[in-house]
N, C-alpha and C positions, 0 to 999 in steps of 0.2 A: 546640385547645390547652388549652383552659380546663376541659374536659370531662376531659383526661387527667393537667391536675392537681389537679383536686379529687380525681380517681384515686389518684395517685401521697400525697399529702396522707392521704387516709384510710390507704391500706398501712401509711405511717410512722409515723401516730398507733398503728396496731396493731402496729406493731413487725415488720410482715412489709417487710426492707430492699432485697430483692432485687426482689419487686415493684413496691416504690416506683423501684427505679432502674430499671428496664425501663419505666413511668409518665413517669418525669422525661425520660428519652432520646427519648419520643415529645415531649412537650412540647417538650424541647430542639428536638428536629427543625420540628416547627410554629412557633417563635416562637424562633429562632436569634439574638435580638438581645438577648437580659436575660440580662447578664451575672451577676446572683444566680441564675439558674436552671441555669447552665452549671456555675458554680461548686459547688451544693447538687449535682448529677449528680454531680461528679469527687469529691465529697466522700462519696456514697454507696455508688459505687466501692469507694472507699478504702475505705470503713467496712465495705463486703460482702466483702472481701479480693479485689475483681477488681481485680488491678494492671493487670494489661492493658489493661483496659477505662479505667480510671482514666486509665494514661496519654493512651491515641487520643482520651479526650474533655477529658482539659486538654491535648491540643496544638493541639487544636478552640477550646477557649474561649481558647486564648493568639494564634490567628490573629487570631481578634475582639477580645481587649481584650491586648493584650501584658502591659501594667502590673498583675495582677491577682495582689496579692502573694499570695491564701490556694492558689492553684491553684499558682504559683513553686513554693511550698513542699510545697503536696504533691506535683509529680513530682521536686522534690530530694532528698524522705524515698523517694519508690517506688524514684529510680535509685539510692541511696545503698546502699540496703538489698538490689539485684539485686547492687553492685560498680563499678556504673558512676560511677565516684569524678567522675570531670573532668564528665560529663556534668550530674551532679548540684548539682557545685557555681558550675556558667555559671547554673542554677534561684536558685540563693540567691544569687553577684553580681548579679543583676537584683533580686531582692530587695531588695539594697543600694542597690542607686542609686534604686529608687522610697520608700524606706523605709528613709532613713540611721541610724533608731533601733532597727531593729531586729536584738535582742544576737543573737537565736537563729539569723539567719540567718547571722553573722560568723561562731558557734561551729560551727554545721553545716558551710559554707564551709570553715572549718579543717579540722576533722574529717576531713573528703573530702582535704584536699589533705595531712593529716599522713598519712593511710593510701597517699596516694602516693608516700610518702616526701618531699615536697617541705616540708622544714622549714621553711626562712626564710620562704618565702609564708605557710605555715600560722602559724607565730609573728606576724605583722604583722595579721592575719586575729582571732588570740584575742588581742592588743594594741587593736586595735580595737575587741573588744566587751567589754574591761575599761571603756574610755573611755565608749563609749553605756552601760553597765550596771556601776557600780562596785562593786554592793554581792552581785554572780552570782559566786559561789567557782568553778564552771566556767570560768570565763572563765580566771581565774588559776591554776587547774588546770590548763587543757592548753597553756596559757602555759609555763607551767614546763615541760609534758613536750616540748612543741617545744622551749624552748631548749637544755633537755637534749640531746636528740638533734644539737644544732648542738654543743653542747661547751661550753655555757655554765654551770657547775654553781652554780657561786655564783648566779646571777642565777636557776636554777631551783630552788634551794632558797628562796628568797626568794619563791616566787610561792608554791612550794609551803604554806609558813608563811600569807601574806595568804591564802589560800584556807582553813586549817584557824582561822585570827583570822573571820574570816566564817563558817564551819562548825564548830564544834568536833569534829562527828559525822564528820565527810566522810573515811572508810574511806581511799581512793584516797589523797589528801593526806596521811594521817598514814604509808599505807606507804612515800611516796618520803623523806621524808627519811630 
C-alpha cells in the first residue's frame, strides 16, 4: 500500500490525476480502513470527471464510514447534476444531521427538492440555511423563489430584497422583483 502511494502522491504532485486515482484505488484496496484515503480517491474521481467511478467508490467509503460529510457531498453534487434529484438530496440530509451548520448542504437539499417541484419542503430546507448562514443572500434567494412558487408574493419579495441588502450585485434578486 505504501509503495502505491508514494505512487499515486508523485502523479498528483505532477499533475497527472488519472494516474494518481488509478494509484490511490490500489491503495484504497490494500488498506481499505483510512478513511482520508477513500475520501482523496472519491475526490480524484471527481476531479478526473469519472462520475461513475466517483460514485462506486464513495458508496464504498460510505459503507465504512457512513458519517463522512466531504464524500455525502460529493455523490449529492454527482446525482444532482445526472437529475437524480431525491437521490441526491437523502446525500446532503445526512449531511445535515452530522453537520447541522452546514448552509450548503440545506441549499443543495432545497435545490434538489425545488426542481421536484416539492415547494414547501424546499422553502423549510432554504429557511433553514438562512438560520445556520444569515449573512448567504442564496439562502434568501431561493427562499423567496420557493415561497413564490407556494403563492406567497409578499413574503418573496421580501426575501428577495434581504438577499439584494446582502448582495447589491446579485443579478437573480434584483430580476425578481
Amino acid at each position: 500500500a505504501y509503495y502505491h502511494y508514494l505512487k499515486a502522491y508523485q502523479y498528483e504532485r505532477e499533475g497527472d490525476f488519472d494516474e494518481a486515482a488509478r494509484s490511490y484505488a490500489l491503495v484504497v484496496q490494500f488498506d481499505p480502513n483510512r478513511e482520508d484515503l477513500q475520501t482523496h480517491l472519491v475526490s480524484l474521481y471527481l476531479r478526473t470527471g469519472q462520475f461513475q467511478q466517483a460514485l462506486i467508490a464513495g458508496e464504498e467509503a460510505l459503507s465504512r464510514f457512513p458519517n463522512n460529510v466531504r464524500v455525502h457531498m460529493i455523490m449529492g453534487d454527482i446525482l444532482s447534476s445526472q437529475g437524480k434529484y431525491q437521490e441526491a438530496s437523502e446525500h446532503y440530509k445526512k449531511v445535515m444531521k452530522v453537520e447541522p451548520s452546514n448552509a450548503r448542504a440545506y441549499l443543495l437539499a432545497g435545490y434538489n427538492l425545488r426542481a421536484l417541484k416539492q415547494y414547501e419542503d424546499a422553502s423549510k430546507l432554504f429557511q433553514q440555511a438562512t438560520v445556520v448562514e444569515p449573512a448567504n443572500p442564496l439562502g434568501y434567494h431561493y427562499l423567496g423563489s420557493a415561497v413564490a412558487r407556494i403563492g406567497e408574493m409578499q413574503s418573496a419579495e421580501e426575501k428577495f430584497k434581504k438577499s439584494l441588502t446582502l448582495r447589491p450585485s446579485f443579478i437573480e434578486a434584483r430580476e425578481n422583483l
